[in-house]
C-alpha atoms as an extended CHARMM CRD file, in Angstrom:
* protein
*
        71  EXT
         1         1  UNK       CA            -17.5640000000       15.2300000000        4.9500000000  PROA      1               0.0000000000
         2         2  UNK       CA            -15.7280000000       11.8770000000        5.9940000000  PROA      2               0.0000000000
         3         3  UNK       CA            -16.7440000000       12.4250000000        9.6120000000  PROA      3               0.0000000000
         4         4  UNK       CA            -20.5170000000       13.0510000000        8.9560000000  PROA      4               0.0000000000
         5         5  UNK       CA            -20.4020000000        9.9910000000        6.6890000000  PROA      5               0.0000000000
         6         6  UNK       CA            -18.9200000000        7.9090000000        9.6030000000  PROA      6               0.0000000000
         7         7  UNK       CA            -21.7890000000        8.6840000000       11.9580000000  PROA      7               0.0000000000
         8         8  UNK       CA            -24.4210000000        8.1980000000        9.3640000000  PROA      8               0.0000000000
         9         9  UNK       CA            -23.1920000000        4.5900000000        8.4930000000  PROA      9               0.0000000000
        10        10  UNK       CA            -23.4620000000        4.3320000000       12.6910000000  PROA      10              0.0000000000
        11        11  UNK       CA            -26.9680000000        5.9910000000       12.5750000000  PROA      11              0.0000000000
        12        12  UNK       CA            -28.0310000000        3.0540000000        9.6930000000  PROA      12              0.0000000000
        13        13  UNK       CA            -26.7840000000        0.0190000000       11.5010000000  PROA      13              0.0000000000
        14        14  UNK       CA            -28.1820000000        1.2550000000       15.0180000000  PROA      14              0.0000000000
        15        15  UNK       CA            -31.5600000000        1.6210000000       13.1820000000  PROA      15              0.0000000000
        16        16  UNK       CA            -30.8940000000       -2.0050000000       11.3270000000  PROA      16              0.0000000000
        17        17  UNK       CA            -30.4770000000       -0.6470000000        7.7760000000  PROA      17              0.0000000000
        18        18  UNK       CA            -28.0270000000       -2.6610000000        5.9640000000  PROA      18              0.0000000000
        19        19  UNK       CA            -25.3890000000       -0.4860000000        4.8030000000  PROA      19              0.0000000000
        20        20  UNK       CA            -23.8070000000       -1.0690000000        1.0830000000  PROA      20              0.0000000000
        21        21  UNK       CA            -21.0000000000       -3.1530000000        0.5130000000  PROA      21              0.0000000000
        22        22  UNK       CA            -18.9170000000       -2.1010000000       -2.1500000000  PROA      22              0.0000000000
        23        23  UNK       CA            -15.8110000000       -3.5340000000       -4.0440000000  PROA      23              0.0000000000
        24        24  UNK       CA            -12.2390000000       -2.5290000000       -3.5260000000  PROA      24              0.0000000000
        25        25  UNK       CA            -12.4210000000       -1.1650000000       -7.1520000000  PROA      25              0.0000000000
        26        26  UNK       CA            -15.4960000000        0.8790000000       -6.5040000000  PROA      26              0.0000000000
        27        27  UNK       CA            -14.4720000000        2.0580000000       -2.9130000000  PROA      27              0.0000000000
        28        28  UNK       CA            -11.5030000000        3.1760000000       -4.5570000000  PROA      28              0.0000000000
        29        29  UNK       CA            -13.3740000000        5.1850000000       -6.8760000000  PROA      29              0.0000000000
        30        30  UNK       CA            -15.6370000000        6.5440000000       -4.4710000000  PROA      30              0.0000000000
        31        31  UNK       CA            -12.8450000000        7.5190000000       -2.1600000000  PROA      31              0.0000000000
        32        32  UNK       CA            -11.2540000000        9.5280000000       -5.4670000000  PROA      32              0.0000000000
        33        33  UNK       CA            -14.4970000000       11.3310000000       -6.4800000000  PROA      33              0.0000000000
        34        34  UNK       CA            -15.0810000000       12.1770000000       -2.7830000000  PROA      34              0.0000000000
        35        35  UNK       CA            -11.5380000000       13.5780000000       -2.3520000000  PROA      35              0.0000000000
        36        36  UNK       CA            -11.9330000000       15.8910000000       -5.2520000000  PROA      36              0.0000000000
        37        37  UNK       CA            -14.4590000000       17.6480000000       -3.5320000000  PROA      37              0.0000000000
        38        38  UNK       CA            -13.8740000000       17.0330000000        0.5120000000  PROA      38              0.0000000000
        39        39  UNK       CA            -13.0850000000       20.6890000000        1.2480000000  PROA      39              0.0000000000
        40        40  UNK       CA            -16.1240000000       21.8190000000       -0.5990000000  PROA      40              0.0000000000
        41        41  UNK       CA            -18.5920000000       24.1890000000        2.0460000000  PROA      41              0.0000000000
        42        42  UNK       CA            -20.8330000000       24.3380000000       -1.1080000000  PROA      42              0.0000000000
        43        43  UNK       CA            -24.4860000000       22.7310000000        0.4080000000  PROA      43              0.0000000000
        44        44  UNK       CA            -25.1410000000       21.2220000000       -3.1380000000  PROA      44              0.0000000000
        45        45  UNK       CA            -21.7270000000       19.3870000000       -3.5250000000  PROA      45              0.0000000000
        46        46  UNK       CA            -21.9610000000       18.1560000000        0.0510000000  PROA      46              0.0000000000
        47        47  UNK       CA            -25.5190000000       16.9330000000       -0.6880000000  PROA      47              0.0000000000
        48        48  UNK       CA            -24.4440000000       15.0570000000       -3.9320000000  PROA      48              0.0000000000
        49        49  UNK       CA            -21.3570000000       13.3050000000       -1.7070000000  PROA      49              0.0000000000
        50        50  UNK       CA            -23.1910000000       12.1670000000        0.7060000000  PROA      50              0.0000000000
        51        51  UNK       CA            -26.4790000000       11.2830000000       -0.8900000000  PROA      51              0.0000000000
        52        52  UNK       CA            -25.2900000000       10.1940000000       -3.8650000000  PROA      52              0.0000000000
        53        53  UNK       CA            -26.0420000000       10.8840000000       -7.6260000000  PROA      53              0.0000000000
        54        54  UNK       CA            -29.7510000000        9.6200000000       -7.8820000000  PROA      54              0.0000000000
        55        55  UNK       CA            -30.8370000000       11.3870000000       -4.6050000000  PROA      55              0.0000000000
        56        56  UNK       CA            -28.9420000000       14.4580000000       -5.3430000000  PROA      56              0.0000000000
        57        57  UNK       CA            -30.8220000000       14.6210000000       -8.8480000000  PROA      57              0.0000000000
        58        58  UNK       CA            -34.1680000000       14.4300000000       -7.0350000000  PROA      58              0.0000000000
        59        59  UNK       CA            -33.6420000000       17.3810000000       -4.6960000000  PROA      59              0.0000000000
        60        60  UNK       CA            -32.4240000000       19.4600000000       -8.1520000000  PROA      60              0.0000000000
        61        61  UNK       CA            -28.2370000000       19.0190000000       -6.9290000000  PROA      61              0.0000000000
        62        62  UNK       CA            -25.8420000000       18.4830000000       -9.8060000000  PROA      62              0.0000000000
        63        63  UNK       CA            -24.8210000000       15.2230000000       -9.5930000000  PROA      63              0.0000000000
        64        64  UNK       CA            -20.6590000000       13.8650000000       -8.4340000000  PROA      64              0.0000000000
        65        65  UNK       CA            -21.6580000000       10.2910000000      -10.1150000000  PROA      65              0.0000000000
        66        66  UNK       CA            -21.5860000000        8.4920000000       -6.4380000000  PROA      66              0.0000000000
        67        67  UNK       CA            -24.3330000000        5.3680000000       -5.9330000000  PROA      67              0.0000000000
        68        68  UNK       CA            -26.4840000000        5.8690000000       -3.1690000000  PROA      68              0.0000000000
        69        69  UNK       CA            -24.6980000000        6.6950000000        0.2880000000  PROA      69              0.0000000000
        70        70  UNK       CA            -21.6230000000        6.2790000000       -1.0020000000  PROA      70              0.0000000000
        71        71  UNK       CA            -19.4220000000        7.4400000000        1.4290000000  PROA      71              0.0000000000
């Protein structure tokens, strides 16, 4: 997952999207609720890590409590 969330955060600055700026405190939570589930193949839990929580919810994916492309 780390290396498709490394070319989407390319992807969103090519196409001038501003990408989120998070604190050291919630990076470092991020990077722990990612890590719990990084060797995951399941499509749902990939979905939820990468999207985060609220777009996760709207596709019907359980949610991994990660803000919006959290990555």
């Amino acid at each position: 997952m780390y290396h498709v969330g490394c070319a989407n955060g390319r992807f969103k600055r090519f196409a001038g999207q501003a990408l989120p700026n998070y604190d050291p405190d919630k990076r470092s939570y991020i990077r722990e609720r990612i890590a719990e589930h990084q060797t995951s193949t399941n499509q749902s839990t990939q979905f939820a890590a990468f999207y985060g929580a609220e777009i996760a919810a709207t596709v019907g994916y359980p949610s991994l409590g990660l803000s919006a492309y959290a990555r």
